[in-house]
N, C-alpha and C positions, 0 to 999 in steps of 0.2 A: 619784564614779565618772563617768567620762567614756565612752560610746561612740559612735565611728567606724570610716567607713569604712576597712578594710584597703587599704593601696596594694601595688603588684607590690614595693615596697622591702621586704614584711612576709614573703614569702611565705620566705625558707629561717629564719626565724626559726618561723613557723607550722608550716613542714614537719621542723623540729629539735622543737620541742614536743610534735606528734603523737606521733614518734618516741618522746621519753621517755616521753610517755603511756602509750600503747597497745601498744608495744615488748613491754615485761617479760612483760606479761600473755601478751600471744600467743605469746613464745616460752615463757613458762612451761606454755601450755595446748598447746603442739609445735604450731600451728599456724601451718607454716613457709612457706607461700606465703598467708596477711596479707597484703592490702594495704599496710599500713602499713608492713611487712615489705619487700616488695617493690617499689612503686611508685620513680621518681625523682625529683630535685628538678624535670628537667626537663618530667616532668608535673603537678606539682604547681601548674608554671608554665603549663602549658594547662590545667587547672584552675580555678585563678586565675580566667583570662580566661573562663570561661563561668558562673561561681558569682559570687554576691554574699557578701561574707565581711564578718564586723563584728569588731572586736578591741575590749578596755577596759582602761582604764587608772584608776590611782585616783588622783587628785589630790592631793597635799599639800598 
C-alpha cells in the first residue's frame, strides 16, 4: 500500500467517489440538500486548495 499526497489532478476523481459513496445513502435517507448532494466540482476545487488530502494506492 502506497500513500500520498493527492494533487489538484485527483480531485474530480475524489469528488466522483464521494458522490458514489455517500450519494445513495443520502438520498435514500431524502436528505436532499447533503452536501455531497449539492456541493460542485468547482468547490471541491477550493477545497482542495485549503485541506490536505491523502489518497492510497495498492501496489502490485
Amino acid at each position: 500500500m502506497k500513500i500520498e499526497l493527492a494533487t489538484i489532478l485527483d480531485v474530480p476523481a475524489l469528488f466522483d467517489l464521494q458522490r458514489k459513496a455517500f450519494g445513495p445513502l443520502c438520498e435514500e435517507l431524502n436528505w436532499k440538500d447533503a452536501p455531497v448532494l449539492t456541493e460542485s466540482l468547482e468547490y471541491a476545487y477550493e477545497e482542495f486548495a485549503r485541506c490536505t488530502t491523502l489518497i492510497w494506492s495498492v501496489s502490485k
